[in-house]
C-alpha positions, 0 to 999 in steps of 0.5 A: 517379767512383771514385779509388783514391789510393795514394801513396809507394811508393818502388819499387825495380829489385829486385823483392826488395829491402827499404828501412827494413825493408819490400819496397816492391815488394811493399807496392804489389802488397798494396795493389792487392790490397787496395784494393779490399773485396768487392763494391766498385764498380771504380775510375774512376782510380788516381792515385799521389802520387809517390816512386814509386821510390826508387832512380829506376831504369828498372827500377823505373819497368818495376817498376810499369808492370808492376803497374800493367797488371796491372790495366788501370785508368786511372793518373794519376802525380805525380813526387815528390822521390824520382823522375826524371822524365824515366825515369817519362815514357820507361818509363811515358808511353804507359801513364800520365797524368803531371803536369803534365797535366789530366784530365777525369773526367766532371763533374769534372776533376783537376789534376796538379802537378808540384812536382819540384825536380832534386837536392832534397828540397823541391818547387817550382813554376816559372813555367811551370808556374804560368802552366799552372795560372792558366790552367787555374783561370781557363777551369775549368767544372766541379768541380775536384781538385787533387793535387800531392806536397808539401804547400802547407802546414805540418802540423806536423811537425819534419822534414816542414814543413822539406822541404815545397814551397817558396814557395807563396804564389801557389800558394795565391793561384791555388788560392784565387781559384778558386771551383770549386775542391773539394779539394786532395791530397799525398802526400809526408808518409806519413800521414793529414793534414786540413785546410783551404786559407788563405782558403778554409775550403770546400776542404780539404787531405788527406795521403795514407798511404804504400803503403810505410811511415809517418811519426810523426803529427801527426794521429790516425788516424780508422781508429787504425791509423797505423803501417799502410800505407794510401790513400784513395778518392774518390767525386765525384758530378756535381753537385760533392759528394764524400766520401772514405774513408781505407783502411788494411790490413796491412804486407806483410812477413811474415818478418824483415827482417834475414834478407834483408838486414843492414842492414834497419832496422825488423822486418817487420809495424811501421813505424818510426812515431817515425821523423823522417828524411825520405821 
C-alpha cells in the first residue's frame, strides 16, 4: 500500500488569498500536482495531517474537497488546532475518512486521532477518545500506523514543544504496550522531525513538512531543502515492513507578495524558516 502525507495547508475560503506571504490554496493544488514523480505507482491513500484550514470557513472546507476530488483518491483527515470540526465533518464526511476513525489498508491498518482541543493551540485527548484507541490497540491483528496532528513528544523547538499535545502520558503507555504497533506520524510542527517512541525504540515518530510554509528546524533536512514545502510517502508491505521517503518540491508562489496584499510578510519562493510564531 502507497500513502501520500501532506499536512498543514492551512486553506482559506479565498481561493486567492495570501498568508505569511504564500497562497495556501494554491501551495496545496502544487503539491498534488507534484507528488507524484514521473512513471510513479498512484497513491493508495491520501491522509492530510491537519490545519487544513486557516480561517476554518466553509468555504475553505468546499476549497479543498474540490481539490481533493480533483483527484479521486481515497482521503483520510486529521483535524488540527487550526480547523472546526464540525464544518470539516458537514462540508467533507461523505468524501472523506475523518479522525477519529480506523481504516484498513490491506494488511495494514492506520489510526487516526483526533487531538483537536476547542479554543487552543495545543492538542488533547479525552477520555473517550482514549478508551476508543485501547480498544483498538488491544483487538489490533495486523500491522499498525498511527497519525495523529500534535506531536506526542518534544522536538526540541522553543515554540512548538510549548503548543505540543498536551498530557500524553497514557497515550504514549497505550501506543507503547502495543506490539503491532510499526510507526506513528504528526503534523502540526512544519518540518522534517525523526525520532523514536519512550520505551519503544522499534517504533519511530515522523513530523511531516507543511504543504503551506515551514517552521525553524531543529532537524536537517536529509533532501537539505528545509525552507521548501514538502510531504512524505509511505510504502507498508504486507508482511509488516515499511519505508518511507521525504519529498520536497518548490514554493508556489511565483510573484511578489506584497502586490497582492500589504500586509504579506515573507516574499514569495522563501519561507520564513527562522520564524518562531506558531502554526
Amino acid at each position: 500500500m502507497r500513502l501520500l502525507q501532506l499536512s498543514d495547508p492551512h486553506l482559506l475560503a479565498d481561493p486567492h488569498g495570501w498568508l505569511h506571504g504564500f497562497q495556501p490554496n494554491a501551495s496545496l493544488a502544487s503539491a498534488l500536482e507534484q507528488a507524484l514523480a514521473p512513471g510513479e505507482a498512484p497513491f493508495d491513500l491520501l491522509l492530510i495531517s491537519g490545519d487544513l484550514c486557516q480561517d476554518e470557513s466553509w468555504g475553505g472546507y468546499v476549497r479543498l474537497g474540490q481539490l481533493l476530488s480533483a483527484r479521486g483518491w481515497p482521503v483520510a483527515l486529521l483535524p488540527g488546532n487550526h480547523d472546526h470540526p464540525a464544518l470539516l465533518r458537514a462540508a467533507l464526511g461523505r468524501q472523506a475518512v475523518i479522525a477519529p476513525a480506523a481504516v484498513d489498508l490491506g494488511e495494514w491498518r492506520l489510526l487516526l486521532i483526533d487531538t483537536h482541543l476547542a479554543g487552543r493551540v495545543d492538542g488533547g485527548l479525552g477520555p473517550d477518545q482514549l478508551r476508543w484507541l485501547q480498544a483498538q490497540l488491544q483487538a489490533a491483528d495486523r500491522p499498525l500506523l498511527v497519525a495523529l496532528h500534535h506531536p506526542p513528544v518534544p522536538i526540541g523547538h522553543g515554540v512548538m514543544d510549548g503548543i505540543a499535545l498536551r498530557h500524553p502520558a497514557a497515550l504514549l503507555e497505550l501506543l507503547a504496550a502495543c506490539p503491532w504497533l510499526r510507526a506513528v506520524t504528526f503534523g502540526h510542527i512544519h518540518q522534517h522531525w525523526r525520532g523514536v517512541l519512550p520505551g519503544r525504540p522499534d517504533v519511530q515518530l515522523l513530523g511531516c513538512p507543511s504543504t503551506h510554509r515551514q517552521f525553524e528546524a531543529v532537524q536537517a533536512c536529509p533532501l537539505g531543502r528545509a525552507c521548501d514545502p514538502g510531504g512524505r510517502v509511505w510504502e507498508l508491505a504486507p508482511d509488516g515492513r515499511w519505508q518511507q521517503q521525504l519529498r520536497r518540491w518548490p514554493a508556489a508562489a511565483a510573484t511578489a507578495a506584497a502586490t497582492a496584499t500589504p500586509t504579506a510578510t515573507a516574499a514569495p519562493g522563501s519561507a520564513p524558516a527562522g520564524e518562531a510564531s506558531p502554526p
